[in-house]
mmCIF file of the N, C-alpha and C atoms, coordinates in Angstrom:
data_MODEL
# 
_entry.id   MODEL 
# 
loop_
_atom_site.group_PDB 
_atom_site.id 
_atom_site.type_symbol 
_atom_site.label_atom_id 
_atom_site.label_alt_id 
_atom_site.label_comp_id 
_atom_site.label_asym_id 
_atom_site.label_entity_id 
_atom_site.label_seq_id 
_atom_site.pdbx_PDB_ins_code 
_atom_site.Cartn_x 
_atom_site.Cartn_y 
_atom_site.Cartn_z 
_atom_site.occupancy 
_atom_site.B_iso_or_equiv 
_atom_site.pdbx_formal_charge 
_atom_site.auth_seq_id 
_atom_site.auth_comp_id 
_atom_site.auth_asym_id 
_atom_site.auth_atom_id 
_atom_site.pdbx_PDB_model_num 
ATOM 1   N N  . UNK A 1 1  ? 0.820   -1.199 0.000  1.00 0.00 ? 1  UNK A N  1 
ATOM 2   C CA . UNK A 1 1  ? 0.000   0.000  0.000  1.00 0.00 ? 1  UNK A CA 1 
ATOM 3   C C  . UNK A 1 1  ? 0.859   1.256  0.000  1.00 0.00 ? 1  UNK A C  1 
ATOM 4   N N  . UNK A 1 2  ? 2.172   1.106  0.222  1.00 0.00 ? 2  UNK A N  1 
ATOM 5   C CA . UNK A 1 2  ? 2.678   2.307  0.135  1.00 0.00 ? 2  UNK A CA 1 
ATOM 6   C C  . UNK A 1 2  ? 3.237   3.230  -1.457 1.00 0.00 ? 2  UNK A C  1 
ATOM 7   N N  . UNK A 1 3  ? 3.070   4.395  -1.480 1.00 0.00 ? 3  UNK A N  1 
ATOM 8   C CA . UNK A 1 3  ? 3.448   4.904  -2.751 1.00 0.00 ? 3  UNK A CA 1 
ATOM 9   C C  . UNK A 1 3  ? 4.797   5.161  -2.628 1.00 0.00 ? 3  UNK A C  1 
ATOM 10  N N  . UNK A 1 4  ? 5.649   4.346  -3.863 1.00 0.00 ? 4  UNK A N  1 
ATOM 11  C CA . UNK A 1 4  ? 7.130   4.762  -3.453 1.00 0.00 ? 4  UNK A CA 1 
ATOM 12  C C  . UNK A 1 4  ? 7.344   5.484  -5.159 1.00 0.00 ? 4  UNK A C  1 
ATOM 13  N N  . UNK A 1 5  ? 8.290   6.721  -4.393 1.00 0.00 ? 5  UNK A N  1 
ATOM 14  C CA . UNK A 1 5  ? 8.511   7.159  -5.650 1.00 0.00 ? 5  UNK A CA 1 
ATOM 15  C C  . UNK A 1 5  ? 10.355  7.399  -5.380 1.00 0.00 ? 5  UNK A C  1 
ATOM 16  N N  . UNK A 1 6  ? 10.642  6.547  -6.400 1.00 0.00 ? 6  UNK A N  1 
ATOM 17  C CA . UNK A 1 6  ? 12.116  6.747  -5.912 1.00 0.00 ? 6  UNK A CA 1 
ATOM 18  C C  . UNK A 1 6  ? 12.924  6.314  -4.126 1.00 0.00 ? 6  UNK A C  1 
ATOM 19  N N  . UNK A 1 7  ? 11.835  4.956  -4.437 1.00 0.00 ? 7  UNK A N  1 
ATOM 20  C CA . UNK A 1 7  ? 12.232  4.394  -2.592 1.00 0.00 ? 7  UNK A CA 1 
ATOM 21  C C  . UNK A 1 7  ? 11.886  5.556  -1.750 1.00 0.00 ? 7  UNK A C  1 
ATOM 22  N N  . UNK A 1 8  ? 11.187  6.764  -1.543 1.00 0.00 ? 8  UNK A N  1 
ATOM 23  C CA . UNK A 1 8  ? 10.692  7.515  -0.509 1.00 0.00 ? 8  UNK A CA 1 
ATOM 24  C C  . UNK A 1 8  ? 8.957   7.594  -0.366 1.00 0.00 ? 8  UNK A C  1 
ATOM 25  N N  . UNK A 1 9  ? 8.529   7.427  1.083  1.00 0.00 ? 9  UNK A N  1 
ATOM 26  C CA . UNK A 1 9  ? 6.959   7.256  1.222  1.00 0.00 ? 9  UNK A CA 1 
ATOM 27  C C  . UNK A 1 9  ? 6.482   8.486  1.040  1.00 0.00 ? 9  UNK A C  1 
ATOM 28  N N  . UNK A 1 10 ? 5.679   8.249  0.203  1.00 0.00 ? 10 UNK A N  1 
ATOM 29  C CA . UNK A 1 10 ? 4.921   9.578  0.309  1.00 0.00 ? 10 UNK A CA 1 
ATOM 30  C C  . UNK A 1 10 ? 3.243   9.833  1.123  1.00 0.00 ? 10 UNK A C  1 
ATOM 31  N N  . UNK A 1 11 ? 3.293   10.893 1.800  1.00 0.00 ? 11 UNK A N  1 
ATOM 32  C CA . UNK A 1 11 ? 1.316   10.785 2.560  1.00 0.00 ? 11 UNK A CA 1 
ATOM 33  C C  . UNK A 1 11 ? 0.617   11.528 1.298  1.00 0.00 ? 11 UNK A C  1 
ATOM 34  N N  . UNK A 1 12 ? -0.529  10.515 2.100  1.00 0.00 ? 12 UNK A N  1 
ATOM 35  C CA . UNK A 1 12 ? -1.806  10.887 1.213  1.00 0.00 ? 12 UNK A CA 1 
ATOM 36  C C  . UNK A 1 12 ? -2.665  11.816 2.121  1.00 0.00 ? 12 UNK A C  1 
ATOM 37  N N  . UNK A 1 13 ? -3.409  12.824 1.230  1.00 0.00 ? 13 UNK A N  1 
ATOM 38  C CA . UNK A 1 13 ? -4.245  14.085 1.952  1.00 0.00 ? 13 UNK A CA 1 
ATOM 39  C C  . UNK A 1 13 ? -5.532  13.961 0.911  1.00 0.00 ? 13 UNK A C  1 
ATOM 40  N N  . UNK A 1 14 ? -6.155  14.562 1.740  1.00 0.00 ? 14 UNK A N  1 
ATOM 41  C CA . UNK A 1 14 ? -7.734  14.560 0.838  1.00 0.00 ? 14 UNK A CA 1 
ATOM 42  C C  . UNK A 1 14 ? -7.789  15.210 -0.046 1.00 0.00 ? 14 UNK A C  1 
ATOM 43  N N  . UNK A 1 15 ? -8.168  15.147 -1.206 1.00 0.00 ? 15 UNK A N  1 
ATOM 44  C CA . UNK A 1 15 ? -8.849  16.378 -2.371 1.00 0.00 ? 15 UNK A CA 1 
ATOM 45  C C  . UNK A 1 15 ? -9.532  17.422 -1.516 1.00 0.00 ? 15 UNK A C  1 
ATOM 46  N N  . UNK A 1 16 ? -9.273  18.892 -2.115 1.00 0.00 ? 16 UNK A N  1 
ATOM 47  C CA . UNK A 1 16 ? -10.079 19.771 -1.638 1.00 0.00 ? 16 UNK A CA 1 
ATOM 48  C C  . UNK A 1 16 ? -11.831 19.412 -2.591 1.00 0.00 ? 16 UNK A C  1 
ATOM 49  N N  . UNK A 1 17 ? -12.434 19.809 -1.452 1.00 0.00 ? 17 UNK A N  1 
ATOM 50  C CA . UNK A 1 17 ? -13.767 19.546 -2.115 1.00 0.00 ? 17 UNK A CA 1 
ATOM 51  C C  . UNK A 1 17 ? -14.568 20.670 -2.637 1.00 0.00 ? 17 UNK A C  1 
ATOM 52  N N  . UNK A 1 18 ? -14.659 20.340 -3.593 1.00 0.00 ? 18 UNK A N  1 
ATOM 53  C CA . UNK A 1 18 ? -15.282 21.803 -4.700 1.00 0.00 ? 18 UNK A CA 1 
ATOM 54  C C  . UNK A 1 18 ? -16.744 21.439 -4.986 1.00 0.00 ? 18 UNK A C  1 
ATOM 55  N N  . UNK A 1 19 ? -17.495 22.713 -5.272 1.00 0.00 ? 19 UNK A N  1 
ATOM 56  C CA . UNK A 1 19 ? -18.972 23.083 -5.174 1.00 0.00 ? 19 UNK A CA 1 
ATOM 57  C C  . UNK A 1 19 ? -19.559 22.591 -6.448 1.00 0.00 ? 19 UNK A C  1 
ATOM 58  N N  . UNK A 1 20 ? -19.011 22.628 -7.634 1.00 0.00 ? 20 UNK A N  1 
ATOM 59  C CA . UNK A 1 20 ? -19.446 21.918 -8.708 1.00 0.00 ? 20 UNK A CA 1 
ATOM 60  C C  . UNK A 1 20 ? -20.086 20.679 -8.801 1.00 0.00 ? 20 UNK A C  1 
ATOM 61  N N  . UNK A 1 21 ? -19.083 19.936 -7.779 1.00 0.00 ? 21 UNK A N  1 
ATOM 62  C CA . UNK A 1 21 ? -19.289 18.819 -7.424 1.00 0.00 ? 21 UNK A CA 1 
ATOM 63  C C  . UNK A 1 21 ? -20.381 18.366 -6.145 1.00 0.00 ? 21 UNK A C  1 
ATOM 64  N N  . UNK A 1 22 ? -20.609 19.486 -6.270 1.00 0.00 ? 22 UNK A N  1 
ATOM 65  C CA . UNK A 1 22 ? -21.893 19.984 -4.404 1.00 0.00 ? 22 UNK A CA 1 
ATOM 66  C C  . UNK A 1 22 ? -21.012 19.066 -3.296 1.00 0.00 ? 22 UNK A C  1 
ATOM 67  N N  . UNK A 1 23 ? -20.149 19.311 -3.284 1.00 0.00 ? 23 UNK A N  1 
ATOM 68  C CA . UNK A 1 23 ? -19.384 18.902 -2.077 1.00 0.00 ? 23 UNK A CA 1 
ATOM 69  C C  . UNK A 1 23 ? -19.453 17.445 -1.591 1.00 0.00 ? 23 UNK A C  1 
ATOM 70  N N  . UNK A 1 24 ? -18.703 16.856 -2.812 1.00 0.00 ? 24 UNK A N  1 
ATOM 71  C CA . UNK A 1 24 ? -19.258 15.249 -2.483 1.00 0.00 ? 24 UNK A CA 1 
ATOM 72  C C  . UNK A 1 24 ? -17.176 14.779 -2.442 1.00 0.00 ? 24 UNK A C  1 
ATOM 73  N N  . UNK A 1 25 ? -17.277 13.935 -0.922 1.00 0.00 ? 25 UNK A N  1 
ATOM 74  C CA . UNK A 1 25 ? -15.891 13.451 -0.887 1.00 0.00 ? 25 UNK A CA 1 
ATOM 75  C C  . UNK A 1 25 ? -15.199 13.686 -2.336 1.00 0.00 ? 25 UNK A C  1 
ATOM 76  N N  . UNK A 1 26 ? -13.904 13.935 -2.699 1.00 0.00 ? 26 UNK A N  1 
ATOM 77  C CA . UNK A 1 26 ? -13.921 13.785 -4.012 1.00 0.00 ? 26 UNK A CA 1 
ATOM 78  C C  . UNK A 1 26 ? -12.365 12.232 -3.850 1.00 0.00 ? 26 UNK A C  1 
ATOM 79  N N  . UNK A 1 27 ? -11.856 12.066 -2.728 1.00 0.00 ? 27 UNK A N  1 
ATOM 80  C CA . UNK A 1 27 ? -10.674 11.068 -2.858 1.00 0.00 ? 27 UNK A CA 1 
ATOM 81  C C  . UNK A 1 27 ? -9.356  11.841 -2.374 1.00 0.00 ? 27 UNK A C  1 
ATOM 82  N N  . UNK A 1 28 ? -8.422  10.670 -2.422 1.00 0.00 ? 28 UNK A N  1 
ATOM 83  C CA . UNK A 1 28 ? -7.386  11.183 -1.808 1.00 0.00 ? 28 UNK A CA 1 
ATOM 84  C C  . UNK A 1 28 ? -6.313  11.370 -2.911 1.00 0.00 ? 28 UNK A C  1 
ATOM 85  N N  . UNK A 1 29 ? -5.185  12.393 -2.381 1.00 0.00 ? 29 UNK A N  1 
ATOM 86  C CA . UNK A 1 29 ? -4.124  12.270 -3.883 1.00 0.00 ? 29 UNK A CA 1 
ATOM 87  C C  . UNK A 1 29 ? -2.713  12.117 -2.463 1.00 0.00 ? 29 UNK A C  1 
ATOM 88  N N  . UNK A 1 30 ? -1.529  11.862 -3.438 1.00 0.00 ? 30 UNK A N  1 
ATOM 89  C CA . UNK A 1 30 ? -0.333  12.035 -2.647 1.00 0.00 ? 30 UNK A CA 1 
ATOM 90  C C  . UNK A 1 30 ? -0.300  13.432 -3.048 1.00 0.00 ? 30 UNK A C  1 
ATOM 91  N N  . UNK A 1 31 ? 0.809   13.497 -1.235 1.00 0.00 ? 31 UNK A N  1 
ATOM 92  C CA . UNK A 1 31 ? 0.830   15.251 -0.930 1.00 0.00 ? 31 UNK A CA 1 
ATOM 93  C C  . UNK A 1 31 ? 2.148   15.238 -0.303 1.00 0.00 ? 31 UNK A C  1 
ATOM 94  N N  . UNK A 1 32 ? 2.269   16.512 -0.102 1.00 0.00 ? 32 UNK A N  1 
ATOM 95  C CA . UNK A 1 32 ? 3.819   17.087 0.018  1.00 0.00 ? 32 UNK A CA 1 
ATOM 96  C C  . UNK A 1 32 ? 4.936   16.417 1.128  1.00 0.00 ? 32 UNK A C  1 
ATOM 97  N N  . UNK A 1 33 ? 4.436   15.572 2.014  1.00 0.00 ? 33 UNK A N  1 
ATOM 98  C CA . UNK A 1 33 ? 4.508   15.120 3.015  1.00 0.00 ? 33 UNK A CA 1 
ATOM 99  C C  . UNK A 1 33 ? 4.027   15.113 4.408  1.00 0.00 ? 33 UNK A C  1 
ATOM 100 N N  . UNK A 1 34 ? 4.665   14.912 5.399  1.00 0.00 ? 34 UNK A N  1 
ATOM 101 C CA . UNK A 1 34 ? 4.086   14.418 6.266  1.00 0.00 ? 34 UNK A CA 1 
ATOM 102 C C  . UNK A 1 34 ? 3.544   15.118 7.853  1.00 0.00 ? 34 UNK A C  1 
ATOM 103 N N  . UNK A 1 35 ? 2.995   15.343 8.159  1.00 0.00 ? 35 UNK A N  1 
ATOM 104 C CA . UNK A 1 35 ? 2.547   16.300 9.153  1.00 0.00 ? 35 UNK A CA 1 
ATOM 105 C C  . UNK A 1 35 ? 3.499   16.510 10.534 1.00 0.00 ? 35 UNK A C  1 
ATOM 106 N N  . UNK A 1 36 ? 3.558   17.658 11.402 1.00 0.00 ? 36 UNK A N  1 
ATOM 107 C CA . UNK A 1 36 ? 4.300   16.813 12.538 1.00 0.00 ? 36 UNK A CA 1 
ATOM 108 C C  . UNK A 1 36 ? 3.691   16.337 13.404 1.00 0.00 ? 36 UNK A C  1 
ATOM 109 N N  . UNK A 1 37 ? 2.457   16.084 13.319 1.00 0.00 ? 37 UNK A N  1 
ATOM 110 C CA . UNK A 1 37 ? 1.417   15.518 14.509 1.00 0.00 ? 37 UNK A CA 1 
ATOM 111 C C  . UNK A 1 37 ? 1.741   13.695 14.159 1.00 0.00 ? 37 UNK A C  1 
ATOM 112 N N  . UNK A 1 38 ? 1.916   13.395 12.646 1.00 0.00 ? 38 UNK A N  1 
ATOM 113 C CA . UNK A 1 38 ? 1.815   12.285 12.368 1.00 0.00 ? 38 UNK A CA 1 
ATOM 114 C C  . UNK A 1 38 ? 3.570   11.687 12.586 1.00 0.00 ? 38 UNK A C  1 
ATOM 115 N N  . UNK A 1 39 ? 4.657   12.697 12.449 1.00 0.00 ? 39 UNK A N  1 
ATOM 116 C CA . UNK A 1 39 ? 5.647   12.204 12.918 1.00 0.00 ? 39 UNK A CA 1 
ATOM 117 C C  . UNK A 1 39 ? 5.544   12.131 14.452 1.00 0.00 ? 39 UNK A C  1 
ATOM 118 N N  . UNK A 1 40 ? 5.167   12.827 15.173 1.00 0.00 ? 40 UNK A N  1 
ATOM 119 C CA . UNK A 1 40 ? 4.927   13.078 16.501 1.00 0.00 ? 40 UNK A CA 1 
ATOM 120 C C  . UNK A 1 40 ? 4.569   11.255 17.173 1.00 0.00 ? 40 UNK A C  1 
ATOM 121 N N  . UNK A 1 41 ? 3.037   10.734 16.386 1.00 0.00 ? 41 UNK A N  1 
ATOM 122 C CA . UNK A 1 41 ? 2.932   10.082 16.589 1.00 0.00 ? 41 UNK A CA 1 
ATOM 123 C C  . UNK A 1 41 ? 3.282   8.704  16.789 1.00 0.00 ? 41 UNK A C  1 
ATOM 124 N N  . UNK A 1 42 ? 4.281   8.500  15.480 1.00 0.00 ? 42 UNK A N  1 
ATOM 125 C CA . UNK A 1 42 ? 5.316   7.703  15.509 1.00 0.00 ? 42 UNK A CA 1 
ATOM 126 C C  . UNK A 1 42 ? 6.726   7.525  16.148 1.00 0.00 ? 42 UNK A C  1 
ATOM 127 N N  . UNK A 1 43 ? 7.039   8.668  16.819 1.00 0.00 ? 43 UNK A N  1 
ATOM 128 C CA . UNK A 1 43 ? 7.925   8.873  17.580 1.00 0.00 ? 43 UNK A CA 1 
ATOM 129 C C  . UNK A 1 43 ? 9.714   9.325  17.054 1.00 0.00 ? 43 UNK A C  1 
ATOM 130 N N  . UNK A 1 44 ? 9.235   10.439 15.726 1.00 0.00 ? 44 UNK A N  1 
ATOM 131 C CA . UNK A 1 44 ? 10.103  10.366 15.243 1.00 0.00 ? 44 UNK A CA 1 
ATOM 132 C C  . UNK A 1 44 ? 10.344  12.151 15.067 1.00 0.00 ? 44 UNK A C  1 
ATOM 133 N N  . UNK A 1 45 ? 11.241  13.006 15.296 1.00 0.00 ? 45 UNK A N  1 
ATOM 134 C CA . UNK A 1 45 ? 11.239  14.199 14.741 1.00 0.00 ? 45 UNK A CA 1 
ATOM 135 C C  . UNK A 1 45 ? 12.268  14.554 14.080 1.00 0.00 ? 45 UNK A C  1 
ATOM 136 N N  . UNK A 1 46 ? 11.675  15.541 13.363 1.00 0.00 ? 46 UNK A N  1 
ATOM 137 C CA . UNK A 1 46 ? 11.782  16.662 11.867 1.00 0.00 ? 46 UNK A CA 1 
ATOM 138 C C  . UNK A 1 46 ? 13.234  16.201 11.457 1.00 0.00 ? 46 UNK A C  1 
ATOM 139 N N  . UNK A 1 47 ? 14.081  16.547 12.047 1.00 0.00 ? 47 UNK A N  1 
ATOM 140 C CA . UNK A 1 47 ? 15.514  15.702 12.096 1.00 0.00 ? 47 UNK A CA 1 
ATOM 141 C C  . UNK A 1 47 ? 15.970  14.674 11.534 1.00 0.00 ? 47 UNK A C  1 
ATOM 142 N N  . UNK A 1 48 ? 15.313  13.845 12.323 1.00 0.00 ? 48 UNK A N  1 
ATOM 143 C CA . UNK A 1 48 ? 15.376  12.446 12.286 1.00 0.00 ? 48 UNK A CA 1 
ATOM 144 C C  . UNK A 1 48 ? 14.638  12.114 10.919 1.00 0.00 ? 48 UNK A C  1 
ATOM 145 N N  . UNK A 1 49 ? 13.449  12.996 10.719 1.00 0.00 ? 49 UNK A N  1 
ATOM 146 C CA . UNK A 1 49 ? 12.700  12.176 9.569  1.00 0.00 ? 49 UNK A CA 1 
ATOM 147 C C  . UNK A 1 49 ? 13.357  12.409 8.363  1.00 0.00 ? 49 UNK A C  1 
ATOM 148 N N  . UNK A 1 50 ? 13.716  13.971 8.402  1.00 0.00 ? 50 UNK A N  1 
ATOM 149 C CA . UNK A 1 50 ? 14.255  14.471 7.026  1.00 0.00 ? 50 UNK A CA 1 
ATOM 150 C C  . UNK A 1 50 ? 15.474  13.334 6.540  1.00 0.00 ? 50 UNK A C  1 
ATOM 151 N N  . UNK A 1 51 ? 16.578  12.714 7.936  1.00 0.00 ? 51 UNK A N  1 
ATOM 152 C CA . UNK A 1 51 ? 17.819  12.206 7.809  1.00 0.00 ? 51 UNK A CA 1 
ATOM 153 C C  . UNK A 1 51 ? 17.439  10.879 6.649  1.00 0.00 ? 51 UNK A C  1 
ATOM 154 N N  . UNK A 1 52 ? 16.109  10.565 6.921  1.00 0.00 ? 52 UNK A N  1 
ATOM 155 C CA . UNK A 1 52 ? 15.444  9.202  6.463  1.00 0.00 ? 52 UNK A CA 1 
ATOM 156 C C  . UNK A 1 52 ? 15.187  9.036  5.742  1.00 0.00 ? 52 UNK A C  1 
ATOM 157 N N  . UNK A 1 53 ? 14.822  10.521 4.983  1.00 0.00 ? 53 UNK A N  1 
ATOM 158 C CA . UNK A 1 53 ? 14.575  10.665 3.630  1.00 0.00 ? 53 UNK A CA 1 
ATOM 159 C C  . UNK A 1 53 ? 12.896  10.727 3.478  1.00 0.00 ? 53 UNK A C  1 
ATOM 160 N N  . UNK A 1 54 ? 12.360  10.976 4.980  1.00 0.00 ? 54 UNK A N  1 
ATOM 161 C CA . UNK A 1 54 ? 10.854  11.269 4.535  1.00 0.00 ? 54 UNK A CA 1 
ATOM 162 C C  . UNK A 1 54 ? 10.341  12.449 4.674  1.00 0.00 ? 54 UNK A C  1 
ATOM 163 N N  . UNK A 1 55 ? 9.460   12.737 3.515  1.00 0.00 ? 55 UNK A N  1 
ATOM 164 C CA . UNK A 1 55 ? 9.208   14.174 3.213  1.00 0.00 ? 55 UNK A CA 1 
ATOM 165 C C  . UNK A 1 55 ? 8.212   14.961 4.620  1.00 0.00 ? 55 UNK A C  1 
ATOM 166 N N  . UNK A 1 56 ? 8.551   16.118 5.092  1.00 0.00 ? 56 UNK A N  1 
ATOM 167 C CA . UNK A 1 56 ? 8.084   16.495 6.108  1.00 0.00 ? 56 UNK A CA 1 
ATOM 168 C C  . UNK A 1 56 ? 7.022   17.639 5.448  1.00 0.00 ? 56 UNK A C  1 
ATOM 169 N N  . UNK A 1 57 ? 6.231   18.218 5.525  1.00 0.00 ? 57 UNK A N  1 
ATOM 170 C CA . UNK A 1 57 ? 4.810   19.154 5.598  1.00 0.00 ? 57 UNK A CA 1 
ATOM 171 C C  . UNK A 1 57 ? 4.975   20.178 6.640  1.00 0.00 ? 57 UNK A C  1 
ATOM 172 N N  . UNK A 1 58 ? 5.627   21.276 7.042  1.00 0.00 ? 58 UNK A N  1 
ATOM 173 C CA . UNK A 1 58 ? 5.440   22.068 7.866  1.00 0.00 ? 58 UNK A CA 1 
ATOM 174 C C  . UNK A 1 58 ? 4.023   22.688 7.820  1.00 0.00 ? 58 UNK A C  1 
ATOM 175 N N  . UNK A 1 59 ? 3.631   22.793 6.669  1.00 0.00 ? 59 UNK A N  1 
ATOM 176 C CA . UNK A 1 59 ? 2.337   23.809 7.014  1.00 0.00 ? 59 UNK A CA 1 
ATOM 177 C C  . UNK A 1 59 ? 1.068   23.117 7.284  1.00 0.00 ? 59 UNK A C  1 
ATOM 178 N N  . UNK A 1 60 ? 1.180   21.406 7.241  1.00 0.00 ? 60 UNK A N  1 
ATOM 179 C CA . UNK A 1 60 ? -0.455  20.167 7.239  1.00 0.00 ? 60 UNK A CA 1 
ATOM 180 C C  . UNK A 1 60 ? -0.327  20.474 8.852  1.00 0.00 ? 60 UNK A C  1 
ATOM 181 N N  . UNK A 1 61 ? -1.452  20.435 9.383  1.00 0.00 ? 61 UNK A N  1 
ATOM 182 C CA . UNK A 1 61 ? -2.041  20.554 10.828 1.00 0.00 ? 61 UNK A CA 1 
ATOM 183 C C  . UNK A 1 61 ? -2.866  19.376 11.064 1.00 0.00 ? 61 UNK A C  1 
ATOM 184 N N  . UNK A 1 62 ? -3.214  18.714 9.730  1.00 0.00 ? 62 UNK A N  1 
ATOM 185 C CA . UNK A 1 62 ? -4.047  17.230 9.953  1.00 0.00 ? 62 UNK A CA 1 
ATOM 186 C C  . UNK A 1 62 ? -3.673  15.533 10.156 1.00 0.00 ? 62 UNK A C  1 
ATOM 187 N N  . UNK A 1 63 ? -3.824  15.271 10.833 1.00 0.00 ? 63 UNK A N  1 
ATOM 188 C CA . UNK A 1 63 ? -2.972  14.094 11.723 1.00 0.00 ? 63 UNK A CA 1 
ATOM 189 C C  . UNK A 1 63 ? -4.199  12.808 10.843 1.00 0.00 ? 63 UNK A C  1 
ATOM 190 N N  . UNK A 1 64 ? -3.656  12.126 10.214 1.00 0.00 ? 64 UNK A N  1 
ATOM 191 C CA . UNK A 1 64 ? -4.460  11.114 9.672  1.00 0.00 ? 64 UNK A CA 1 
ATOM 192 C C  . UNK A 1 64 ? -3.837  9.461  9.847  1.00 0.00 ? 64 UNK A C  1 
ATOM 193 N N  . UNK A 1 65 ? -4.936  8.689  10.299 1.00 0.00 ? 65 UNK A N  1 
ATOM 194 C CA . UNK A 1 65 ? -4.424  7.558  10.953 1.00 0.00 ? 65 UNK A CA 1 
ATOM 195 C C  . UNK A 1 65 ? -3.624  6.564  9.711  1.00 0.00 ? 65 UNK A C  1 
ATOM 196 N N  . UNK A 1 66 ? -4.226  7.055  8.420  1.00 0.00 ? 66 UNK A N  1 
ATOM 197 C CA . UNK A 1 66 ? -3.789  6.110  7.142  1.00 0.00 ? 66 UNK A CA 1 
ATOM 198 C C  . UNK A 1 66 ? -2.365  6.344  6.885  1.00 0.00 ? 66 UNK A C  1 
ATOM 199 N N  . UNK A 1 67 ? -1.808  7.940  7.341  1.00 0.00 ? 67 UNK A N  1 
ATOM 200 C CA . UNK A 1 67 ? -0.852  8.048  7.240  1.00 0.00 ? 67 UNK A CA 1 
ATOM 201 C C  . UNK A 1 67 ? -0.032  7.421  7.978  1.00 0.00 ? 67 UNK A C  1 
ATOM 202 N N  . UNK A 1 68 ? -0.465  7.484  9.302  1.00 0.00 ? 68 UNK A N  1 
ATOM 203 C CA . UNK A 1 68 ? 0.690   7.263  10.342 1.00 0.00 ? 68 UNK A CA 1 
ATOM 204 C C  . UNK A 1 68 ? 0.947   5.622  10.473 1.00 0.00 ? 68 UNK A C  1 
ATOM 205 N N  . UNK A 1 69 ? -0.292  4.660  9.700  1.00 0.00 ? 69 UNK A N  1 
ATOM 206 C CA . UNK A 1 69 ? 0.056   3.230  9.343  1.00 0.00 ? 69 UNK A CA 1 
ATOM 207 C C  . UNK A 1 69 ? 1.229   3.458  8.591  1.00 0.00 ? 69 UNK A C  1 
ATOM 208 N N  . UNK A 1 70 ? 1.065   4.097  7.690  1.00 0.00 ? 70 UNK A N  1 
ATOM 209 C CA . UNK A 1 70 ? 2.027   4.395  6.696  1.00 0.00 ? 70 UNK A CA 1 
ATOM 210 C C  . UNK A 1 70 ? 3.549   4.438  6.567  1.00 0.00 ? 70 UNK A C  1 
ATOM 211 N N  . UNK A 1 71 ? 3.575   5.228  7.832  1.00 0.00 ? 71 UNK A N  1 
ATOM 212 C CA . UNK A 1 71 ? 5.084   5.648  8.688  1.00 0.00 ? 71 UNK A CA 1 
ATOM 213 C C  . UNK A 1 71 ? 5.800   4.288  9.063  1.00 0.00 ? 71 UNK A C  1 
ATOM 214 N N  . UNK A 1 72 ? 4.740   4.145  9.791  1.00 0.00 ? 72 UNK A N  1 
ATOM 215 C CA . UNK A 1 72 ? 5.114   2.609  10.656 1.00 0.00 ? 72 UNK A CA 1 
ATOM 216 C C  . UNK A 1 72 ? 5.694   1.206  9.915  1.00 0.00 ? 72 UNK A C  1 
ATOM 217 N N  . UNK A 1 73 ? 4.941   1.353  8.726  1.00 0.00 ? 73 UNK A N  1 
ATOM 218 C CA . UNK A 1 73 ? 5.193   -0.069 7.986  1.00 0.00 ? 73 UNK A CA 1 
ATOM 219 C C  . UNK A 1 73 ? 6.728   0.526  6.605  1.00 0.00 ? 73 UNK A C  1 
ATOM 220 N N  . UNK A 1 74 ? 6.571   2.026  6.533  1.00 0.00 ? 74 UNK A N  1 
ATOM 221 C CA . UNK A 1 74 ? 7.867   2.502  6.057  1.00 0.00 ? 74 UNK A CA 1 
ATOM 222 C C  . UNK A 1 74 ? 8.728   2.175  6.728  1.00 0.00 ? 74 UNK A C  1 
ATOM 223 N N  . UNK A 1 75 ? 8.986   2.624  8.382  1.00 0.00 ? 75 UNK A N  1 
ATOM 224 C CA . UNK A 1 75 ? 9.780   2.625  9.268  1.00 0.00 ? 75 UNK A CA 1 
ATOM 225 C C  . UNK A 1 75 ? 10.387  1.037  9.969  1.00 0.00 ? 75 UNK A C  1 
ATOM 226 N N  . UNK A 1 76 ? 9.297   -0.175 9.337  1.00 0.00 ? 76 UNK A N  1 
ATOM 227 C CA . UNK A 1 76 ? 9.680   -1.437 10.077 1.00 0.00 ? 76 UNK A CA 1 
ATOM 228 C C  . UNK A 1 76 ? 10.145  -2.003 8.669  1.00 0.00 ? 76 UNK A C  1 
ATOM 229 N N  . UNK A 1 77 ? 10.030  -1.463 7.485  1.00 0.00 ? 77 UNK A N  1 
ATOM 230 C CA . UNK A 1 77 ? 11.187  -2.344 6.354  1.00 0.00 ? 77 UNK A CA 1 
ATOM 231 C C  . UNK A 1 77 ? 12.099  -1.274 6.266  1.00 0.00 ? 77 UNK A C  1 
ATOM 232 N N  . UNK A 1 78 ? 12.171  -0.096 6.556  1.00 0.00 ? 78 UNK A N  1 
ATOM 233 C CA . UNK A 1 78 ? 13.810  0.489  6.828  1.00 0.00 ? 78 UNK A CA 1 
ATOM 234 C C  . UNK A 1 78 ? 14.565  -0.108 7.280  1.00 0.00 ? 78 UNK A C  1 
ATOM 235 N N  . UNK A 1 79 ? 14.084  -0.927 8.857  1.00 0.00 ? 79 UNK A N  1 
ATOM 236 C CA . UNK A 1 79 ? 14.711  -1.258 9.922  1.00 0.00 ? 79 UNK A CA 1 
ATOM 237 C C  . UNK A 1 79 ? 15.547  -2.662 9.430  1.00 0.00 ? 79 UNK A C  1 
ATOM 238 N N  . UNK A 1 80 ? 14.750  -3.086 8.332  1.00 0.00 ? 80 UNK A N  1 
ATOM 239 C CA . UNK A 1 80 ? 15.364  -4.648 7.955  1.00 0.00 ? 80 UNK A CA 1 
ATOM 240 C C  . UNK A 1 80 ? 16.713  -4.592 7.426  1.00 0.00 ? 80 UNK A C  1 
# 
């Protein structure tokens, strides 16, 4: 499940949802990286993540659980 582009994970963020569409979910796309609530959660910081080669998001404020699976299963085949 993970998107590798060039061996680095990338997070997924929601489509902004537009009115055309009368505001119907529209899906998720890959996004700039990764929040620090969601590195937070994994127990890893800004430092550390950048050293790893995973893309960090200073400006996402949204902590999403798909991501932070994400981290985790990046972070346990790094480890191999």
């Amino acid at each position: 499940m993970l998107t590798l582009r060039s061996d680095k994970v990338r997070a997924l963020v929601k489509k902004p949802r537009l009115i055309k569409y009368r505001g119907l979910e529209p899906g998720l796309r890959d996004g700039k990286g990764f929040s620090l609530g969601e590195l937070k959660a994994v127990g890893i910081d800004i430092k550390a993540a950048r050293k790893l080669g995973i893309p960090v998001d200073t400006k996402r404020r949204s902590v999403h659980e798909w991501n932070i699976e994400r981290l985790k299963e990046y972070l346990s085949h790094s480890k191999k």
